[in-house]
C-alpha positions in Angstrom: -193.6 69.4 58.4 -192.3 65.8 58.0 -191.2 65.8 61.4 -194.3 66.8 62.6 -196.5 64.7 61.2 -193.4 61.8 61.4 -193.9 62.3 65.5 -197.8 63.1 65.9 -199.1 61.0 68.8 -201.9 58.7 67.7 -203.7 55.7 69.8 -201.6 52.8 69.8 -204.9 50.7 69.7 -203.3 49.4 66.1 -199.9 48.7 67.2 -201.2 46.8 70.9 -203.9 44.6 69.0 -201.3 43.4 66.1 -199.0 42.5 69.1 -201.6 40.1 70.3 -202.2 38.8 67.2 -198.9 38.3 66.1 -197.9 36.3 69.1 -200.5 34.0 69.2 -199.8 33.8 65.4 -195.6 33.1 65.2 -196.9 30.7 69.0 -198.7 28.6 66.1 -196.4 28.8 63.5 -193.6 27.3 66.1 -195.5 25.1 67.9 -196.7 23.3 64.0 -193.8 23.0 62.7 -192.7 20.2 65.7 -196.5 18.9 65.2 -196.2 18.4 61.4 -193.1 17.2 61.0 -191.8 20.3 59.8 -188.5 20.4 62.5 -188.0 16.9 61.7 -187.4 16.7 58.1 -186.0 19.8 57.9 -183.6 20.7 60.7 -183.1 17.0 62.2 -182.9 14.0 59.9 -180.9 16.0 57.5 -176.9 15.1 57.7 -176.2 18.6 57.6 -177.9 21.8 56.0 -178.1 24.1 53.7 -177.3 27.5 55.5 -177.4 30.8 53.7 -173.8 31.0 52.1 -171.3 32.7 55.2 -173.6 31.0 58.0 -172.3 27.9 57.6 -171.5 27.8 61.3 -175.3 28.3 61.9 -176.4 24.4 61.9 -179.4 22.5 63.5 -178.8 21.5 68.0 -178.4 17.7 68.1 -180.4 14.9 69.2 -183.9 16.7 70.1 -182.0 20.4 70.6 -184.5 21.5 67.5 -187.2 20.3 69.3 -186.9 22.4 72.2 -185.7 25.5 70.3 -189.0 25.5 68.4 -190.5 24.8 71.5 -188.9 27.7 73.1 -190.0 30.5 70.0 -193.3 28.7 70.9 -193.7 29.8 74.0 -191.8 33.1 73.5 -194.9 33.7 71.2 -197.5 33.6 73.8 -195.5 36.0 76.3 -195.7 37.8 73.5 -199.0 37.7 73.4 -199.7 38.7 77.3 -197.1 41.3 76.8 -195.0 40.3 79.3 -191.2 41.5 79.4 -191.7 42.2 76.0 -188.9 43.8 74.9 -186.6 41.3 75.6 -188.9 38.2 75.0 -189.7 40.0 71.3 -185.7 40.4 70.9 -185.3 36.8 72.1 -187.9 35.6 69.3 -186.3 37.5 66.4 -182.9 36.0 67.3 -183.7 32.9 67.0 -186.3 32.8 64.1 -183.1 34.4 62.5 -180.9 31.7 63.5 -183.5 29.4 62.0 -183.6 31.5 58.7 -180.4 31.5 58.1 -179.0 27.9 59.2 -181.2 26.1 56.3 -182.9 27.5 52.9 -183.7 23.9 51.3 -187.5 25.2 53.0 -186.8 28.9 52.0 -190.0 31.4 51.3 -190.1 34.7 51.3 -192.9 34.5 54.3 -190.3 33.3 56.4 -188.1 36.5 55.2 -190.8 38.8 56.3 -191.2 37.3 59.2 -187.8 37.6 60.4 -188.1 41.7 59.7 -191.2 41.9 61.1 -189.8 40.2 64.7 -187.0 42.8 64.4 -189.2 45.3 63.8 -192.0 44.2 66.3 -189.2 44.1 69.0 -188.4 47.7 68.8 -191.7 49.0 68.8 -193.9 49.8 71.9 -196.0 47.4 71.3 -196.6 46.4 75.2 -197.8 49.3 76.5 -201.4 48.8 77.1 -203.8 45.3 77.2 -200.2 43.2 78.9 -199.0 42.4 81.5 -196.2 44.4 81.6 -198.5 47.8 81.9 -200.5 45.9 84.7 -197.2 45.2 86.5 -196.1 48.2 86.1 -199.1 51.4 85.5 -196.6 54.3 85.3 -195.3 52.0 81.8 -199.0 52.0 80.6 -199.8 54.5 77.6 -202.5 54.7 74.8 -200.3 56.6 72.5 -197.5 56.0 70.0 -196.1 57.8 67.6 -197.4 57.7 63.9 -194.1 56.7 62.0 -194.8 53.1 63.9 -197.8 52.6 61.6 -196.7 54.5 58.6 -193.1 51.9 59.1 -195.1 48.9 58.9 -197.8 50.4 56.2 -194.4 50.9 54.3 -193.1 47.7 54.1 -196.0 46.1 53.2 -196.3 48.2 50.3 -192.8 47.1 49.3 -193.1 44.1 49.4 -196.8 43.9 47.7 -195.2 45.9 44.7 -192.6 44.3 44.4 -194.4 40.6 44.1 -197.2 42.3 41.7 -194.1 43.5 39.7 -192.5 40.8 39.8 -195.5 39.0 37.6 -195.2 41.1 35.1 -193.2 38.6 33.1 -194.1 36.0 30.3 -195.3 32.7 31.9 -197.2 34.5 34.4 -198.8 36.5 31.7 -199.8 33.4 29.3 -200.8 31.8 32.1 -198.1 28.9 31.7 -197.1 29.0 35.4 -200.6 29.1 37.0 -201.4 25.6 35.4 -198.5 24.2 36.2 -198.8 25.3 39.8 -202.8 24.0 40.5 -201.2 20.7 38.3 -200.3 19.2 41.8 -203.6 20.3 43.4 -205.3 18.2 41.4 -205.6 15.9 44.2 -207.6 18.5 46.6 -210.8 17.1 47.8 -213.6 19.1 46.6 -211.6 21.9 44.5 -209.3 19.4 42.8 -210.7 19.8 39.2 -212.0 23.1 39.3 -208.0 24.2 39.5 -207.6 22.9 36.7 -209.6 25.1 34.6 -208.4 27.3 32.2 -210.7 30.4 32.9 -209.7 29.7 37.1 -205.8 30.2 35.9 -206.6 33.3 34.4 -208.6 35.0 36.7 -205.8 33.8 39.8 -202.8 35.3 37.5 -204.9 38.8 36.5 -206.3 38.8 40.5 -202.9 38.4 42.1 -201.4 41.3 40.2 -203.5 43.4 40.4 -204.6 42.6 44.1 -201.1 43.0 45.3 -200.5 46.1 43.2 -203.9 47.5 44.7 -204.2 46.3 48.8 -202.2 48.8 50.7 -203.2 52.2 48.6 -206.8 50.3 48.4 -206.6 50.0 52.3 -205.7 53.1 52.9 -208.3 55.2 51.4 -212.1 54.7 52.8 -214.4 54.5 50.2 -212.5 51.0 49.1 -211.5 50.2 52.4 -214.0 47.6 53.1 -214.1 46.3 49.6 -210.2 45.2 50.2 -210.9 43.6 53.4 -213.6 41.4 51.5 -210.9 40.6 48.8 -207.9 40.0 50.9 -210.3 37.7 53.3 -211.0 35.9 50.1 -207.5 36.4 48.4 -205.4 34.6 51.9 -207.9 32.1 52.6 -207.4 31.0 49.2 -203.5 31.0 49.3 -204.0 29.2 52.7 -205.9 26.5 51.5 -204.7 26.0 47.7 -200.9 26.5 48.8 -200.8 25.7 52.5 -198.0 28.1 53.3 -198.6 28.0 56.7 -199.6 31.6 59.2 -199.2 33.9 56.6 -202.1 34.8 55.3 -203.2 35.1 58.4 -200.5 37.1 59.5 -201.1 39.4 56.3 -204.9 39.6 57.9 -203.7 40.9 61.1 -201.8 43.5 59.6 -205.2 44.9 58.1 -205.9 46.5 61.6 -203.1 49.2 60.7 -205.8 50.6 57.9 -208.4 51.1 60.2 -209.7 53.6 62.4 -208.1 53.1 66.1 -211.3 53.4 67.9 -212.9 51.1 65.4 -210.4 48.7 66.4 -210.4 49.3 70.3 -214.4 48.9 69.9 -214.0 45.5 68.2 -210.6 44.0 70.0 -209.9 45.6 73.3 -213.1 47.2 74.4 -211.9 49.8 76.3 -211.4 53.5 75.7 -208.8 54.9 73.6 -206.5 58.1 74.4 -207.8 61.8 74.1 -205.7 62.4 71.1 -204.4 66.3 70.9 -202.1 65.8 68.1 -199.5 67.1 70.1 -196.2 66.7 68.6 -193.6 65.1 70.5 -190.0 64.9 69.6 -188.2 61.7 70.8 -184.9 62.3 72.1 -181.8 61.7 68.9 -184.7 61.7 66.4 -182.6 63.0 63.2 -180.9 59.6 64.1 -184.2 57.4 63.9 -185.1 59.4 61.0 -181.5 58.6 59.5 -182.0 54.7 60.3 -185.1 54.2 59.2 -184.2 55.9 55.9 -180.9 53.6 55.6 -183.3 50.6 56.2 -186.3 51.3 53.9 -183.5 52.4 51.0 -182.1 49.1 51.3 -185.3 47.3 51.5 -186.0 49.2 48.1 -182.8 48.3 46.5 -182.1 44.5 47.7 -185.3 43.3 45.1 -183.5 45.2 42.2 -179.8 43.3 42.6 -181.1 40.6 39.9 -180.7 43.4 37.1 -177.2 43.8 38.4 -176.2 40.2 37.0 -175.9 39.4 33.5 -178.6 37.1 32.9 -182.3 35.9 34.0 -182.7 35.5 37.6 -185.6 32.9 36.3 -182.9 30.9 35.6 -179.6 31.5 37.2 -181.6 32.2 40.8 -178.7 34.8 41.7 -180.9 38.0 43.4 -183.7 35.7 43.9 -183.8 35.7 47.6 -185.1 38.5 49.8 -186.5 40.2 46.2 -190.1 39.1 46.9 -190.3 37.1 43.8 -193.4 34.6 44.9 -194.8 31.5 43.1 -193.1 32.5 40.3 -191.3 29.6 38.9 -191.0 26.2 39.5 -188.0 24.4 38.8 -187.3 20.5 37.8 -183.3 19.1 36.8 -181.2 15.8 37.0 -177.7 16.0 38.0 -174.8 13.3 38.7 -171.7 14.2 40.9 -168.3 13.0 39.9 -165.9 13.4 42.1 -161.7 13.1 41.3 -159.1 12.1 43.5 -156.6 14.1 42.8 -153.7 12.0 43.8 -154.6 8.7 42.4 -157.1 10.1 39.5 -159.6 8.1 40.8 -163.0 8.9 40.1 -166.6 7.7 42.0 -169.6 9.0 40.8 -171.3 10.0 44.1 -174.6 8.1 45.6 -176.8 11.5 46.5 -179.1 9.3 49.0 -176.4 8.3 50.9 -175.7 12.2 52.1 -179.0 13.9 50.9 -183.0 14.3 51.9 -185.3 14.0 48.8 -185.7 17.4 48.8 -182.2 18.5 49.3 -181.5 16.3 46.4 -184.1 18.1 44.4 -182.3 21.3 45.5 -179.0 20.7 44.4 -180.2 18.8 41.1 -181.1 22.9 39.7 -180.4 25.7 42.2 -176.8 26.8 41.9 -175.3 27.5 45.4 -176.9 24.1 46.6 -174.5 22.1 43.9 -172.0 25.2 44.8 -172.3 24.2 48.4 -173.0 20.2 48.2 -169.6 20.2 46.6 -167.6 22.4 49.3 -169.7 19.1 51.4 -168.0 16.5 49.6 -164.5 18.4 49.7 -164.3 18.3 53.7 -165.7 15.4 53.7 -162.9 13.6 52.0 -160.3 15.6 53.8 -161.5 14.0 57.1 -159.9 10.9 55.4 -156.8 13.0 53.9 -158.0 12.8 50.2 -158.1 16.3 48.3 -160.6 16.1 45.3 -161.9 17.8 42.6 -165.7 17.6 42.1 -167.3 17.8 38.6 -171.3 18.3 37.4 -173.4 16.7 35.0 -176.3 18.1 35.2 -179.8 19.8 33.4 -182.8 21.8 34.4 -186.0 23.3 33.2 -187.6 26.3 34.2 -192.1 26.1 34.2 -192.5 24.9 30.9 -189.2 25.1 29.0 -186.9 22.0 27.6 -184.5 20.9 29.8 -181.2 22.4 29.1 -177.4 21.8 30.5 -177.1 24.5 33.5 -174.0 23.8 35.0 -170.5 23.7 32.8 -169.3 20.3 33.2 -165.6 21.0 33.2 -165.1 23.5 36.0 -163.9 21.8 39.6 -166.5 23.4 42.0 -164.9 22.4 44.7 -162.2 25.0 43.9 -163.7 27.8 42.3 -165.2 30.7 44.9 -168.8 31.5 45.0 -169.5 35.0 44.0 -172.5 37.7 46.2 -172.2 40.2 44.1 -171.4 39.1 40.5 -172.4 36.3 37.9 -170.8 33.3 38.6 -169.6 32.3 35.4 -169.8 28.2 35.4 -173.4 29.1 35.4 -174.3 27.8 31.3 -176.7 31.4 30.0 -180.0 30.4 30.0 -181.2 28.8 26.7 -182.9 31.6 25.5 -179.3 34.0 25.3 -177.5 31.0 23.2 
């Protein structure tokens, strides 16, 4: 019975019109971030980068390298778009978005995290067989169908990772309302909307709206009577994040994936205007489909469990960070701290307190100052870089952070050499001070 309804063919009018979408959309997202700046202060005035830790080989082409591989992703975006040798244009993409993921997080969001298992996804996924150029190249490639696990795997993951953000709010300074004002505090500035951010009654009704809108869309969505009703509100809810917290294609990428909810001749009637397939609901078993069945299963498991990992170490991921990433955990918190580096010769005892401009970016700086495996990894920096001149050092921390509204507390123990000690995936690293409110 699973299988069956697993490998139902269904119009692919959903499938071919996100592929359109999504091209044009990842074509803009590319083609921006070397318009505004974006490559630039991120990937090429920078020294060197923060990579994700274990890809530190992954760093930023020289000269104007970044320049033309955003460039490149740019126009790999509107191939895919046409559709044309989409597989491996679509592979291509994903490859190198993941590249760019993973060789800097001083810019990290969880949009870009989606992104990169959306192009993985998308690239596996016949999403070129009909409105592209490769069916026109090629009719005997051209088909209307698809089976329905391809809409039921993308209807999926957004529901994971919408839960997992509402749930994710369920937490005090979301609920008081604490971390609303202090988000809309630097909005203050926005022409027209400025001020009415900064009313109290707006910060409620944003923190009561966002959990229950992202607890609500997909099951909302999927059933008809309130189908329409979410369309309105999620028009209304990613305009809003798009203007208020200019996070770039995503809300409009989020919109695209709305055509999954609807009706496929709706959507052929409105996007591609020509006529669907005479569906039969046949069933149609790929060939090693226990084996699809038995990725996909590995992959959505996984996808479940990576958000929980936080609960695994032994304090608050609000304030340690460790299981923050890749947990869907969005405008949650905003972090502030001061820091100063000391760094110890070992052979002479020497000690130089170290001159953060003259290695960091403002916002790396603002990293490292109160997110762990930035100090953790600005001090394996310093150790290399003093090797070049045969010096072997120790390198010691000074530093404080708050968390939204809290007092500014010591985060890192002073008298552990992080240049020496390991940084730990899986467990609590201990030089980590508890957060103030287990003391």
């Amino acid at each position: 019975m699973q299988n069956q309804f697993l490998f139902r063919k269904i119009d692919n009018a959903q499938l071919v019109t996100f592929r359109i979408f999504y091209g044009l959309l990842i074509s803009a997202e590319c083609y921006g971030a070397i318009a505004t700046g974006w490559v630039r202060r991120t990937l090429v005035e920078p020294k060197f980068t923060f990579s994700f830790i274990g890809f530190e080989w992954l760093q930023p082409l020289p000269g104007n390298g970044m320049y033309i591989y955003f460039a490149i992703m740019g126009t790999l975006g509107i191939l895919i778009t046409l559709g044309y040798k989409y597989r491996f244009n679509a592979f291509l993409f994903a490859f190198m978005w993941a590249g760019v993921y993973l060789m800097q997080k001083t810019s990290y969001n969880n949009h870009y995290y989606l992104l990169m298992l959306l192009a993985f996804i998308m690239a596996m996924l016949p999403a070129s067989r009909d409105v592209s150029l490769d069916s026109k190249l090629n009719p005997g490639f051209r088909s209307k169908t698809m089976y329905n696990y391809i809409r039921w795997l993308i209807i999926l993951q957004l529901f994971i990772v919408y839960t997992y953000a509402s749930v994710a709010k369920l937490y005090g300074d979301w609920l008081d309302f604490s971390i609303i004002e202090i988000l809309m505090r630097g909005k203050q500035d926005y022409w027209l909307i400025g001020d009415f951010l900064q009313l109290e009654w707006v910060h409620k009704i944003v923190a009561v709206f966002g959990i229950l809108f992202d607890l609500l869309v997909v099951p909302a969505l999927l059933w008809k009577p309130t189908r329409n009703i979410f369309l309105g509100l999620s028009i209304f809810f990613h305009l809003f994040n798009s203007i208020v917290f200019q996070i770039g294609i995503f809300p409009y990428l989020s919109l695209a994936f709305i055509v999954f909810f609807y009706d496929p001749k709706t959507i052929r009637k409105i996007f591609l205007r020509n006529k669907g397939a005479e569906i039969t609901n046949e069933v149609v078993y790929p060939k090693n489909h226990k084996l699809l069945i038995g990725a996909l299963s590995i992959y959505f498991v996984v996808q479940l469990i990576l958000p929980l990992r936080h609960h695994t170490f032994s304090d608050d991921v609000l304030w340690t960070e460790e299981g923050h990433r890749m947990s869907w955990r969005m405008m949650l918190r905003s972090r502030s701290g001061n820091i100063r580096v000391k760094v110890v010769i070992k052979k002479t005892g020497q000690t130089n307190f170290v001159k953060l401009d003259d290695h960091l970016t403002k916002k790396q700086r603002r990293k490292v100052a109160c997110y762990p495996d930035f100090t953790w990894q600005f001090a394996q920096y310093l150790k290399k870089e003093y090797a070049r001149n045969g010096e072997d050092i120790e390198v010691y921390v000074v530093n404080h952070v708050k968390v939204n509204g809290s007092k500014y507390a010591e985060f890192i123990d002073p008298d552990v050499d992080l240049a020496s000690v390991p940084w730990k995936h899986f467990s609590h690293n201990e030089w980590i001070r508890s957060s103030p409110g287990k003391e």
